[in-house]
Structure formats: structure tokens, C-alpha cells
mmCIF file of the N, C-alpha and C atoms, coordinates in Angstrom:
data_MODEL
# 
_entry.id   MODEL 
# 
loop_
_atom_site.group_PDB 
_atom_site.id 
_atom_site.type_symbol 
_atom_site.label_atom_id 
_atom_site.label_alt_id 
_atom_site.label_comp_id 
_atom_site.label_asym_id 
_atom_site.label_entity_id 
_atom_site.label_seq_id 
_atom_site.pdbx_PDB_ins_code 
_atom_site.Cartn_x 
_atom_site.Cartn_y 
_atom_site.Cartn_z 
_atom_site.occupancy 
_atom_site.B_iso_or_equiv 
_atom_site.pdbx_formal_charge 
_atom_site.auth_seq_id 
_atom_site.auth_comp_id 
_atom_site.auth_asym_id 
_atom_site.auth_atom_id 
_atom_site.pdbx_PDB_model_num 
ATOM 1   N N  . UNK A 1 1  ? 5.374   18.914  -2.037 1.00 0.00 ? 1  UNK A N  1 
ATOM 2   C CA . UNK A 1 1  ? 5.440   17.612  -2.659 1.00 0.00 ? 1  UNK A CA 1 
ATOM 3   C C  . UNK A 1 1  ? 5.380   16.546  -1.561 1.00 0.00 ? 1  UNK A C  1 
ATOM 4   N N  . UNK A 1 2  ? 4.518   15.455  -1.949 1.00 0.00 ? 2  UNK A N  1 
ATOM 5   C CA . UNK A 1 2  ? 4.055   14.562  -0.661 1.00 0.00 ? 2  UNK A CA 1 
ATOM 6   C C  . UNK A 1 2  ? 4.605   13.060  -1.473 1.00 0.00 ? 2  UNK A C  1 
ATOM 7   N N  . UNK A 1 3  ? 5.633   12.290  -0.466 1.00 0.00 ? 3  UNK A N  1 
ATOM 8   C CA . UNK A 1 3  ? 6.138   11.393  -1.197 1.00 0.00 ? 3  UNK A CA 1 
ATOM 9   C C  . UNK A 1 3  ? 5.921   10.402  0.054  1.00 0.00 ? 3  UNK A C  1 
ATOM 10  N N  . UNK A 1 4  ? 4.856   9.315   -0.229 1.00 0.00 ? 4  UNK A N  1 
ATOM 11  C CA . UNK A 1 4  ? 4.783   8.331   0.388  1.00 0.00 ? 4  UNK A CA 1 
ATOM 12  C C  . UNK A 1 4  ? 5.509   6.872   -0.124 1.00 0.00 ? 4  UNK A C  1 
ATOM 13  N N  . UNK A 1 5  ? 6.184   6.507   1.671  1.00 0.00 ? 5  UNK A N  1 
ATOM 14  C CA . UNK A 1 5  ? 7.067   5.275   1.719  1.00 0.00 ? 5  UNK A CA 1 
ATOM 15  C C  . UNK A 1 5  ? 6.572   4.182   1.764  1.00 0.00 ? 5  UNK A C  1 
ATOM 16  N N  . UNK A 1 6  ? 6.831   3.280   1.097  1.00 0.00 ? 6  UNK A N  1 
ATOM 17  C CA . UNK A 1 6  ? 6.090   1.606   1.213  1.00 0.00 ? 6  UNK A CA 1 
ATOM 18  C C  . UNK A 1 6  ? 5.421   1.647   0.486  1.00 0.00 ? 6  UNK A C  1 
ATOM 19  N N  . UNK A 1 7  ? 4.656   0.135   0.473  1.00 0.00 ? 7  UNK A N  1 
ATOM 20  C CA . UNK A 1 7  ? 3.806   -0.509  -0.605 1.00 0.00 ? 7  UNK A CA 1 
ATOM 21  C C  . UNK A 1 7  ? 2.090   0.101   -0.508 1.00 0.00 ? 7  UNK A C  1 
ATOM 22  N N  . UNK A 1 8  ? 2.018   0.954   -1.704 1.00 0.00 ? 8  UNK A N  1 
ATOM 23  C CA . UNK A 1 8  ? 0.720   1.342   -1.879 1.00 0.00 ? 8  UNK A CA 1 
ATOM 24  C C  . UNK A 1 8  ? 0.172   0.930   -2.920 1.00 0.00 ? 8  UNK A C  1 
ATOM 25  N N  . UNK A 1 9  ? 0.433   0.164   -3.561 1.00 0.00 ? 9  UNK A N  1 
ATOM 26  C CA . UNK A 1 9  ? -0.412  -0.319  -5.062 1.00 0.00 ? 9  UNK A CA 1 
ATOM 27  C C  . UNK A 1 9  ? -0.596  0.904   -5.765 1.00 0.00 ? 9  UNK A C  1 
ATOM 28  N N  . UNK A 1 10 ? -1.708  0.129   -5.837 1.00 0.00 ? 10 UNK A N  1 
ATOM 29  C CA . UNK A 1 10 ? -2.729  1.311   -6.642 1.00 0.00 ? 10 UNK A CA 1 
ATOM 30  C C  . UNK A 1 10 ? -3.021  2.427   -5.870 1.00 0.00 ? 10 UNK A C  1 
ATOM 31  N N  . UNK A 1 11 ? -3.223  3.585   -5.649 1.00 0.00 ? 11 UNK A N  1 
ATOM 32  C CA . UNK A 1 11 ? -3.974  4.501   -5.243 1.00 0.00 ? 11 UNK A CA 1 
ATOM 33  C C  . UNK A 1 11 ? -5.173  4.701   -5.745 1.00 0.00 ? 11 UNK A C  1 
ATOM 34  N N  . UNK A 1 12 ? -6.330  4.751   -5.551 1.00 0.00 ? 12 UNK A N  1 
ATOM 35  C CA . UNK A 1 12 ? -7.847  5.048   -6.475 1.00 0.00 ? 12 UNK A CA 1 
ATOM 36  C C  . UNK A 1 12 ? -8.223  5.705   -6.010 1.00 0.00 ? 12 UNK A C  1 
ATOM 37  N N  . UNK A 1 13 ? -7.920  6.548   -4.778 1.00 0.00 ? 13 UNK A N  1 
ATOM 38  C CA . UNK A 1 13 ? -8.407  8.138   -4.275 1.00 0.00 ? 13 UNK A CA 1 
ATOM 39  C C  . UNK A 1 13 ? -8.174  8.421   -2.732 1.00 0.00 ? 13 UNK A C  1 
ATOM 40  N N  . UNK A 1 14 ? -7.866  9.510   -2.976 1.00 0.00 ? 14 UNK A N  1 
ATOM 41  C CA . UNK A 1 14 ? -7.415  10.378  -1.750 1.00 0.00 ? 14 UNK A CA 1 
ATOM 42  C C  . UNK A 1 14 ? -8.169  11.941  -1.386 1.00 0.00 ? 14 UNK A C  1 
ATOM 43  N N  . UNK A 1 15 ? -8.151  11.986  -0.115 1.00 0.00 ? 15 UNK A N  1 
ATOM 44  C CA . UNK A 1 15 ? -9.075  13.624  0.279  1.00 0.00 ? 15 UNK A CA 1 
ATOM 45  C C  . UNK A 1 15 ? -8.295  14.057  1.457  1.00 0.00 ? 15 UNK A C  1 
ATOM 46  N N  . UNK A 1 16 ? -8.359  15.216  1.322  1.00 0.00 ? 16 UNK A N  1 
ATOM 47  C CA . UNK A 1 16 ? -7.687  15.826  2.556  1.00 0.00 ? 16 UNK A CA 1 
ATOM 48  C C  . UNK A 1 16 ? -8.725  15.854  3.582  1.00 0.00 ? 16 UNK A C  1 
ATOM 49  N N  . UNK A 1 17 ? -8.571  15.917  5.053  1.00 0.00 ? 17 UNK A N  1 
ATOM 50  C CA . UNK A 1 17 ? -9.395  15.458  6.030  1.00 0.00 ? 17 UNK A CA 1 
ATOM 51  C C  . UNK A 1 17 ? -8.732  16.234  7.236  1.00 0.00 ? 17 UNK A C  1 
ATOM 52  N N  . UNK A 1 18 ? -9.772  16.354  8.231  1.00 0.00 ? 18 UNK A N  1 
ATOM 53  C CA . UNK A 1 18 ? -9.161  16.841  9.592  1.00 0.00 ? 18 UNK A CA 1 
ATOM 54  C C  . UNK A 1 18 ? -9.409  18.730  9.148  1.00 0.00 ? 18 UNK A C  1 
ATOM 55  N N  . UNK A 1 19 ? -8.679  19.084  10.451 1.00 0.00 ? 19 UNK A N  1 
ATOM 56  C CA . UNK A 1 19 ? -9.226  20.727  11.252 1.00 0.00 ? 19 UNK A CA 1 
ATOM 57  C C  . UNK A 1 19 ? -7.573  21.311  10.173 1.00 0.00 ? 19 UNK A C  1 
ATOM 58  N N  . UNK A 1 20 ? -8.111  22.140  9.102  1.00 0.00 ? 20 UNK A N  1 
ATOM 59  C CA . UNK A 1 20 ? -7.193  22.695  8.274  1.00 0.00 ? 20 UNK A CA 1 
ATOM 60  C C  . UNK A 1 20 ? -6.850  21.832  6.996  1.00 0.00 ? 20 UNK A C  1 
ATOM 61  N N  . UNK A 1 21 ? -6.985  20.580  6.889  1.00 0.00 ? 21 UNK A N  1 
ATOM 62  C CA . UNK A 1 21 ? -6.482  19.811  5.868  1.00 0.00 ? 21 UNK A CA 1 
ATOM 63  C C  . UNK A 1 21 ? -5.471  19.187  6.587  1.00 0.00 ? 21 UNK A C  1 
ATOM 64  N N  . UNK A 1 22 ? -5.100  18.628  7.856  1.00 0.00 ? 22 UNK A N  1 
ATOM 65  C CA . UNK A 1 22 ? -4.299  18.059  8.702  1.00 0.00 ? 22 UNK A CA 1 
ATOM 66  C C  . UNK A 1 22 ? -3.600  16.699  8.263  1.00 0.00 ? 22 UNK A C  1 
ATOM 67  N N  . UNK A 1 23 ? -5.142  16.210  7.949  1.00 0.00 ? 23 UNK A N  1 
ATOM 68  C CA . UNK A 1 23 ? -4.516  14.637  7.326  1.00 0.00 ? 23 UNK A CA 1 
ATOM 69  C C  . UNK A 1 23 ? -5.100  14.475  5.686  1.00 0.00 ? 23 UNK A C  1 
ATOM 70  N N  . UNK A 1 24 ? -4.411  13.168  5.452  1.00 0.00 ? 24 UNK A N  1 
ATOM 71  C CA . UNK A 1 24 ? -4.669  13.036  3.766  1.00 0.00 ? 24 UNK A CA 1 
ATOM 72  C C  . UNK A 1 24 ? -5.477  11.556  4.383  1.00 0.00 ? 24 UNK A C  1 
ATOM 73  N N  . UNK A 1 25 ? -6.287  11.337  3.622  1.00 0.00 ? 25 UNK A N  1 
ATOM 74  C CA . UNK A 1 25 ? -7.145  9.794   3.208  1.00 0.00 ? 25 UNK A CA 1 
ATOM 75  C C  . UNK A 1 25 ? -6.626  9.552   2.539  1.00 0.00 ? 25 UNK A C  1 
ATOM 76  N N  . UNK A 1 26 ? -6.105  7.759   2.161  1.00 0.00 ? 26 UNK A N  1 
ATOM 77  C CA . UNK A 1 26 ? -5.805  7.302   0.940  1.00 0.00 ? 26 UNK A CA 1 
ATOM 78  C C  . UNK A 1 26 ? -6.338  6.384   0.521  1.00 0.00 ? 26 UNK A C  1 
ATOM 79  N N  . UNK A 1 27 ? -7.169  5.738   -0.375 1.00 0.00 ? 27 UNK A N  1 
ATOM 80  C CA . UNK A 1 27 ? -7.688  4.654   -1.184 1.00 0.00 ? 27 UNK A CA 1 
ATOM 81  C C  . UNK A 1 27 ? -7.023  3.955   -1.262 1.00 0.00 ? 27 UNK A C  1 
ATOM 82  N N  . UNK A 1 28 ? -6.293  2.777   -1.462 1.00 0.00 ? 28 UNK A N  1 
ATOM 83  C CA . UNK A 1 28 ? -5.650  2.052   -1.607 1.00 0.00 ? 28 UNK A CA 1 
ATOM 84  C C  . UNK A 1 28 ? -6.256  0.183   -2.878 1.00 0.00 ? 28 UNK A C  1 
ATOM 85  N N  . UNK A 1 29 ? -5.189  -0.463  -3.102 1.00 0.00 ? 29 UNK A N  1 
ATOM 86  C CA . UNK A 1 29 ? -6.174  -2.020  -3.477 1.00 0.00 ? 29 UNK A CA 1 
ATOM 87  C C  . UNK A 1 29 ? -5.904  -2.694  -2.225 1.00 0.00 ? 29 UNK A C  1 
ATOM 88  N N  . UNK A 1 30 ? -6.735  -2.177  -1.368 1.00 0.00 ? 30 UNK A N  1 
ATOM 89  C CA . UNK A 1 30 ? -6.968  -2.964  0.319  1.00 0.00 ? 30 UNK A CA 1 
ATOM 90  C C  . UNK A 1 30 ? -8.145  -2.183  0.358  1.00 0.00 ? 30 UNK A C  1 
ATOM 91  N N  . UNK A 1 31 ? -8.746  -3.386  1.560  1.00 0.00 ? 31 UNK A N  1 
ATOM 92  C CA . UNK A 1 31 ? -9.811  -2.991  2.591  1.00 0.00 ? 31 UNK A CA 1 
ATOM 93  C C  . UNK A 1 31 ? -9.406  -2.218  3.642  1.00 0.00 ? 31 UNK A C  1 
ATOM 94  N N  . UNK A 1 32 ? -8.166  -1.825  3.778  1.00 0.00 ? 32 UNK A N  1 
ATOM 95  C CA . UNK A 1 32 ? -8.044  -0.855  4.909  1.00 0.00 ? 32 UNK A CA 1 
ATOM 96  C C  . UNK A 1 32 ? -7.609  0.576   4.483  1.00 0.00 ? 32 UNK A C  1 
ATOM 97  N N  . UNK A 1 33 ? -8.073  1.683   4.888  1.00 0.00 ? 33 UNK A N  1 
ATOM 98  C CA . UNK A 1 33 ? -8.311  2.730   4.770  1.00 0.00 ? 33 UNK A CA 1 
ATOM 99  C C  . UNK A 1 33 ? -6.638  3.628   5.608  1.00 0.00 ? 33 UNK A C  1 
ATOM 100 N N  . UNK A 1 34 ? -6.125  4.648   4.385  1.00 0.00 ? 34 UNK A N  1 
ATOM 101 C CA . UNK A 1 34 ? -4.890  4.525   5.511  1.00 0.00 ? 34 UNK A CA 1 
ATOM 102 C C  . UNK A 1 34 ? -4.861  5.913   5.560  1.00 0.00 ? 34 UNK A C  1 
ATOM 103 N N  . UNK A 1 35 ? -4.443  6.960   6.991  1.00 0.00 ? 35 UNK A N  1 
ATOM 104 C CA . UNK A 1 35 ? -5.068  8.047   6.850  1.00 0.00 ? 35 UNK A CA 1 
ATOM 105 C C  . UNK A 1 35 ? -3.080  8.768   7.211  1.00 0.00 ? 35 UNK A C  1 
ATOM 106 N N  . UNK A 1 36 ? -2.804  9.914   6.649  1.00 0.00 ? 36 UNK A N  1 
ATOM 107 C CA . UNK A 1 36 ? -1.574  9.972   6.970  1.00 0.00 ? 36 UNK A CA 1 
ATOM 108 C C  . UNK A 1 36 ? -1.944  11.597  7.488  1.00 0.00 ? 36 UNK A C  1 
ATOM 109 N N  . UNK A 1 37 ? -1.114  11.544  8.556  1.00 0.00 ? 37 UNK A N  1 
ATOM 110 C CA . UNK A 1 37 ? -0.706  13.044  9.649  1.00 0.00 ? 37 UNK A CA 1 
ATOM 111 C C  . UNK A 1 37 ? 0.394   13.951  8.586  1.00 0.00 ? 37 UNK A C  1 
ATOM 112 N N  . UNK A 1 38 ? -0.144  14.630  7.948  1.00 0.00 ? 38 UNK A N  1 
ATOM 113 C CA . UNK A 1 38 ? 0.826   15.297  7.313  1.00 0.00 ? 38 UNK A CA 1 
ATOM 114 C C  . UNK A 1 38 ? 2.500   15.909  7.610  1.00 0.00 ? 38 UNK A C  1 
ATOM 115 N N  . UNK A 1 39 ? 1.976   16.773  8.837  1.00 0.00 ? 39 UNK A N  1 
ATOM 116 C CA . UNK A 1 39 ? 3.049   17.209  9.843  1.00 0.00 ? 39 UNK A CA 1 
ATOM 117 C C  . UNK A 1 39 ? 3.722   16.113  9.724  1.00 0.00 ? 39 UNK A C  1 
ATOM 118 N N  . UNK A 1 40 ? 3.641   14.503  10.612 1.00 0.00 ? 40 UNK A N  1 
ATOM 119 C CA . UNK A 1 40 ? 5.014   13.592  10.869 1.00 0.00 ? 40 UNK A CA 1 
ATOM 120 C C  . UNK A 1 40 ? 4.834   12.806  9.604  1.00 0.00 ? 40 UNK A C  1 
ATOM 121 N N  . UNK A 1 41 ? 3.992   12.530  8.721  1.00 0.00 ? 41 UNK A N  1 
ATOM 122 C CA . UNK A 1 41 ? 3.500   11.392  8.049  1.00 0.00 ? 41 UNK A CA 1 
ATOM 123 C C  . UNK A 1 41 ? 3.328   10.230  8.521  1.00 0.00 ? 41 UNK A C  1 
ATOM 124 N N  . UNK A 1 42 ? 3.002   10.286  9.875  1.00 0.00 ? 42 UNK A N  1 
ATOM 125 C CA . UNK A 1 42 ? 2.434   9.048   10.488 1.00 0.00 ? 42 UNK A CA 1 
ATOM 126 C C  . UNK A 1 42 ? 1.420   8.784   9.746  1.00 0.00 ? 42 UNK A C  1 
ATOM 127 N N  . UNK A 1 43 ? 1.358   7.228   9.725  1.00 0.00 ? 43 UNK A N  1 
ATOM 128 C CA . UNK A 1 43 ? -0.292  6.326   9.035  1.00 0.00 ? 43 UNK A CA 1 
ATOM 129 C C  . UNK A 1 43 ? -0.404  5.916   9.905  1.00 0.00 ? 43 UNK A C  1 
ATOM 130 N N  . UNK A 1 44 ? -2.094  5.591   10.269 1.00 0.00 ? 44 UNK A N  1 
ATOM 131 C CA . UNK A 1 44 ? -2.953  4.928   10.778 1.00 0.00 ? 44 UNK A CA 1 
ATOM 132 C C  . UNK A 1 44 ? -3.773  4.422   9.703  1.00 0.00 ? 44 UNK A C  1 
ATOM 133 N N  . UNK A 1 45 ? -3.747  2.403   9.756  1.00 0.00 ? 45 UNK A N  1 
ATOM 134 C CA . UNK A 1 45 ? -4.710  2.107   9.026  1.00 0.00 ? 45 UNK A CA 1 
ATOM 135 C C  . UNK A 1 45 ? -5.980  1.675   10.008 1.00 0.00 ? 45 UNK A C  1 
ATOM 136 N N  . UNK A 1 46 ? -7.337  2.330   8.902  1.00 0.00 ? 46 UNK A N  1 
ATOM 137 C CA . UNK A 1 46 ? -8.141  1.791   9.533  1.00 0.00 ? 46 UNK A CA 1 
ATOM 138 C C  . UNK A 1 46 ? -9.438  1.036   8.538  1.00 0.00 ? 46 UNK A C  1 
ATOM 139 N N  . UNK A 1 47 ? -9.765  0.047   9.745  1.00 0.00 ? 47 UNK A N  1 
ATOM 140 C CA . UNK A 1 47 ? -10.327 -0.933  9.131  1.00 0.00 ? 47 UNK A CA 1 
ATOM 141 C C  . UNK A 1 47 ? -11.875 -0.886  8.993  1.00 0.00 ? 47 UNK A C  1 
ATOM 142 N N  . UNK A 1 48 ? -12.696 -1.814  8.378  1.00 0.00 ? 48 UNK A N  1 
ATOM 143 C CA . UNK A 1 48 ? -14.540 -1.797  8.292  1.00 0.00 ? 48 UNK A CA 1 
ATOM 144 C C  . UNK A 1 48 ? -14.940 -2.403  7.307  1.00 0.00 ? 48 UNK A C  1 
ATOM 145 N N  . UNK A 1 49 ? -14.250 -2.089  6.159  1.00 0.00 ? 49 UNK A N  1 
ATOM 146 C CA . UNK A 1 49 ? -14.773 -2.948  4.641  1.00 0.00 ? 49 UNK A CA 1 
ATOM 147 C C  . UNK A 1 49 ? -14.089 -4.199  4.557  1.00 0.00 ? 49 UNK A C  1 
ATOM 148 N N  . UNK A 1 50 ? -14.777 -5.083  3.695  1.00 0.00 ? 50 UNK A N  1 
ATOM 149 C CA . UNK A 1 50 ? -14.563 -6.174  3.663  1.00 0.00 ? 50 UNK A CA 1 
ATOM 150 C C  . UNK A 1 50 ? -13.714 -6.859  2.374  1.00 0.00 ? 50 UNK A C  1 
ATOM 151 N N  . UNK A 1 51 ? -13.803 -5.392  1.263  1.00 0.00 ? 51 UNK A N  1 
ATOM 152 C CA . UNK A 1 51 ? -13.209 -5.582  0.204  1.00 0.00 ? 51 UNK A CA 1 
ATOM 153 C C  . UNK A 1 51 ? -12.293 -4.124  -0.153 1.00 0.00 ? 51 UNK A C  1 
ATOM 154 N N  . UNK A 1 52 ? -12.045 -4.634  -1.343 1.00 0.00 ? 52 UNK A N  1 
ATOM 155 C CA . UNK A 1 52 ? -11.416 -2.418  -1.947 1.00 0.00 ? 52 UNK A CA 1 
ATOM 156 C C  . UNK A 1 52 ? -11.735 -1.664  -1.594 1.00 0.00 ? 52 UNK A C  1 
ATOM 157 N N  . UNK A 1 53 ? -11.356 -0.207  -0.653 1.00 0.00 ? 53 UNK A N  1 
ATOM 158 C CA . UNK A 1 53 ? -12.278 0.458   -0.686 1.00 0.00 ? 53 UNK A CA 1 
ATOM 159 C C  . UNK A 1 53 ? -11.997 1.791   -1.676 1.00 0.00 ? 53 UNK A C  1 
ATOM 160 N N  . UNK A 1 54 ? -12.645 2.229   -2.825 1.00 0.00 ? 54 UNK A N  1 
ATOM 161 C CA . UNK A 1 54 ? -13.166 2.678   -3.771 1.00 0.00 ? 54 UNK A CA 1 
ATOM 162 C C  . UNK A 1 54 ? -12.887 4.143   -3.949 1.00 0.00 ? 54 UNK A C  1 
ATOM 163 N N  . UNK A 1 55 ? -13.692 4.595   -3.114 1.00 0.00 ? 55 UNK A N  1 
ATOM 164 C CA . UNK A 1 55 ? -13.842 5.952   -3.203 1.00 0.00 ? 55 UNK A CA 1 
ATOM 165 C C  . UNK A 1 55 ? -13.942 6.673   -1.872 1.00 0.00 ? 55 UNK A C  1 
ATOM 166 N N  . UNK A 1 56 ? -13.318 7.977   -1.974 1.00 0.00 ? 56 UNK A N  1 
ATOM 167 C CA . UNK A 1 56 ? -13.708 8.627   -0.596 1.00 0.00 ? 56 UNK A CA 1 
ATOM 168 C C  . UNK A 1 56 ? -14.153 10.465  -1.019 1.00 0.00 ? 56 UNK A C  1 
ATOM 169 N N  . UNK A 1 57 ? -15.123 10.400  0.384  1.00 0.00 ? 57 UNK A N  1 
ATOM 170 C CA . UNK A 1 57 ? -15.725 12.069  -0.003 1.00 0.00 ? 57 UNK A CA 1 
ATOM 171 C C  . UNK A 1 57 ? -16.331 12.535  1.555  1.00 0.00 ? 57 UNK A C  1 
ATOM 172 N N  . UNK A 1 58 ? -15.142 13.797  1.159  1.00 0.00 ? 58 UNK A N  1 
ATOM 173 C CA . UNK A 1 58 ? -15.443 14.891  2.432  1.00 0.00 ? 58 UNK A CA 1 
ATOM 174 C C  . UNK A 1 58 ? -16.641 15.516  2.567  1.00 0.00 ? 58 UNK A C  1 
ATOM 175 N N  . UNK A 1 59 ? -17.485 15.329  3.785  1.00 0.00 ? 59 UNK A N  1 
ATOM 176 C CA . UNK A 1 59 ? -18.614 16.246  3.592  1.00 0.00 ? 59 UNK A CA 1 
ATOM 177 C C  . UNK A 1 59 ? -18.177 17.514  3.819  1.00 0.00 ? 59 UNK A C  1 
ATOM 178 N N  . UNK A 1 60 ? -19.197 18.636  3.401  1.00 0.00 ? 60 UNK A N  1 
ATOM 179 C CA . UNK A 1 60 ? -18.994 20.022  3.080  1.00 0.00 ? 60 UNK A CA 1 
ATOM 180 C C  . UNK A 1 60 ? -18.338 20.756  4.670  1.00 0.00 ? 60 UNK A C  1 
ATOM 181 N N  . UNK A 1 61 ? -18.848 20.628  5.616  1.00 0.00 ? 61 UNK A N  1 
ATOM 182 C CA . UNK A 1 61 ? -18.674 20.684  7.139  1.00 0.00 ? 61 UNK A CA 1 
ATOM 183 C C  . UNK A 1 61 ? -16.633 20.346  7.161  1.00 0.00 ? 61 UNK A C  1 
ATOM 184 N N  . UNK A 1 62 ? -16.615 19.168  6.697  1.00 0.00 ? 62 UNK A N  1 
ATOM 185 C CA . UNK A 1 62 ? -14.992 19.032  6.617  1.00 0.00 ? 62 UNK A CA 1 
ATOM 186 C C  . UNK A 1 62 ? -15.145 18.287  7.725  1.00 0.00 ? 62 UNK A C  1 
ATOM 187 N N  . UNK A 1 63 ? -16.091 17.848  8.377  1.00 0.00 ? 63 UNK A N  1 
ATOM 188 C CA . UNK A 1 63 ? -15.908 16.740  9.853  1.00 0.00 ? 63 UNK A CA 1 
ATOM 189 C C  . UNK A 1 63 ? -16.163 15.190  9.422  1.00 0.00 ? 63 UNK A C  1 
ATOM 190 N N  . UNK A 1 64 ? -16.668 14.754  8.700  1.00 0.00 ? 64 UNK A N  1 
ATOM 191 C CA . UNK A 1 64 ? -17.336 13.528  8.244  1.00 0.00 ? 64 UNK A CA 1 
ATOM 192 C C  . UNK A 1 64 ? -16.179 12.631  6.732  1.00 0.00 ? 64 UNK A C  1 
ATOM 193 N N  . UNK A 1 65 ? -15.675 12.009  6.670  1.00 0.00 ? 65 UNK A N  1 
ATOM 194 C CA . UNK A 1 65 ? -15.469 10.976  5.548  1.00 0.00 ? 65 UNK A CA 1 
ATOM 195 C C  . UNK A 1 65 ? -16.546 10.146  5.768  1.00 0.00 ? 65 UNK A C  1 
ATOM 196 N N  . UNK A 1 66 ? -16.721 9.826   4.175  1.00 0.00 ? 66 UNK A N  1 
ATOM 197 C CA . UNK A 1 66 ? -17.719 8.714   3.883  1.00 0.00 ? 66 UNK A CA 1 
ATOM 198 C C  . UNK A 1 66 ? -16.655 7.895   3.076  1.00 0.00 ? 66 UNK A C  1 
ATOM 199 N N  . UNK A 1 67 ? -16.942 6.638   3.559  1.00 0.00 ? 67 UNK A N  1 
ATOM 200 C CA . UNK A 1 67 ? -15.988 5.852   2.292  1.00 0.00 ? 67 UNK A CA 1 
ATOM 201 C C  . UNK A 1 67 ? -16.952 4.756   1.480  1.00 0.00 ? 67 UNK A C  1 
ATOM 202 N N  . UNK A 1 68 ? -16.769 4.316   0.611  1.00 0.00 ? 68 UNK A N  1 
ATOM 203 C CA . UNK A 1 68 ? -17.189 3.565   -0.272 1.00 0.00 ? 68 UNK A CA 1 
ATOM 204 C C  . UNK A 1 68 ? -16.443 2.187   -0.907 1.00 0.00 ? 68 UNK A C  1 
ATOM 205 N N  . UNK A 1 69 ? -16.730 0.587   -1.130 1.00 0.00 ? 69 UNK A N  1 
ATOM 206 C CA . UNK A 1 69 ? -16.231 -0.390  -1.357 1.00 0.00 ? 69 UNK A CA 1 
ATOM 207 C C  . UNK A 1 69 ? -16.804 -1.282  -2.598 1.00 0.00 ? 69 UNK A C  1 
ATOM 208 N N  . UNK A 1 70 ? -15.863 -1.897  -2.757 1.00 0.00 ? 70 UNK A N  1 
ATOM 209 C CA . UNK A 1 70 ? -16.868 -3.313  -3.500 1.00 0.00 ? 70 UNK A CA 1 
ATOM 210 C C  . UNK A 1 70 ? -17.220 -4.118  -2.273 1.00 0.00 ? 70 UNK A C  1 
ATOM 211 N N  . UNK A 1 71 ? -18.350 -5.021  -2.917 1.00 0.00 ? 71 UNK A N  1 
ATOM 212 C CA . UNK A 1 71 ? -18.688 -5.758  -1.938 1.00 0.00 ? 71 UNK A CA 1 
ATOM 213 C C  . UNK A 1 71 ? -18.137 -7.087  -2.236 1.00 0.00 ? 71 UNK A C  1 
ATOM 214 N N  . UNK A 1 72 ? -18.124 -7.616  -0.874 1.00 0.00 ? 72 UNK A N  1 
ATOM 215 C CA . UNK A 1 72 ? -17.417 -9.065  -1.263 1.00 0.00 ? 72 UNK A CA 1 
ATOM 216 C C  . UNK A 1 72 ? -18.864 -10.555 -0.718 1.00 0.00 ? 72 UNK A C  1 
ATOM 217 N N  . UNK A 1 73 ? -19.275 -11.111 -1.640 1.00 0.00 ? 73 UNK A N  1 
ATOM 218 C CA . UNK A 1 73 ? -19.895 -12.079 -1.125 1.00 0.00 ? 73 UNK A CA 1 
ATOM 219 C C  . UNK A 1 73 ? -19.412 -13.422 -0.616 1.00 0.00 ? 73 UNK A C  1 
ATOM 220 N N  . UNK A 1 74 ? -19.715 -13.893 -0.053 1.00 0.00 ? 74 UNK A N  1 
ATOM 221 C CA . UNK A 1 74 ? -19.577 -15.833 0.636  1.00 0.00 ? 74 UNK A CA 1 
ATOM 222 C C  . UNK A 1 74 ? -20.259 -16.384 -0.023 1.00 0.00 ? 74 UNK A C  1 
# 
């Protein structure tokens, strides 16, 4: 059972990631992407989109996340 601390909104998707399933991806209602170390549950957020980002998907290899956003115009 995986019980994350602090403000996550919404969740809209998560993938396991890394050598074994090491880390979790989480979707969040942010542009920043927050990736948690299972072992300590350290987060690292990381940044690139400019809006929500949406969706996430492991390629088959297990080395690659692709993430996906809305777009935000000016």
C-alpha cells in the first residue's frame, strides 16, 4: 500500500518507471511531473510542460516515459 504525503489534487495517471519498477510517475493538476523513489519516497518534480500534464506511457523497453499535456496558448 503506497500512501502519498501532501497536496496532490487530482491524480490523472501514474506508471511505474525505472530498472525493476523503482520509481512511480505521477500525473498530477500541474505542469510538473512528480516522480517518487519508492524505496525512500523521495519526489523529484520535474518540469517541461506548460500546462496539465495528462497522461503518461512506458515504452515497452521500460527505459523511455513519454508524457503528454494540454496546451496552453498566449
Amino acid at each position: 500500500c503506497l500512501v502519498f504525503v501532501g497536496y496532490n489534487d487530482e491524480i490523472l495517471d501514474l506508471s511505474f518507471v525505472g530498472d525493476k519498477e523503482s520509481h512511480l510517475s505521477v500525473a498530477t493538476n500541474s505542469s510538473q511531473l512528480r516522480i517518487y523513489e519508492l524505496a525512500s519516497m523521495n519526489c523529484q518534480l520535474l518540469e517541461g510542460h506548460t500546462d496539465i500534464v495528462l497522461a503518461l506511457e512506458i515504452n515497452s523497453a521500460g527505459d523511455m516515459l513519454v508524457t503528454g499535456s494540454k496546451v496552453s496558448y498566449c
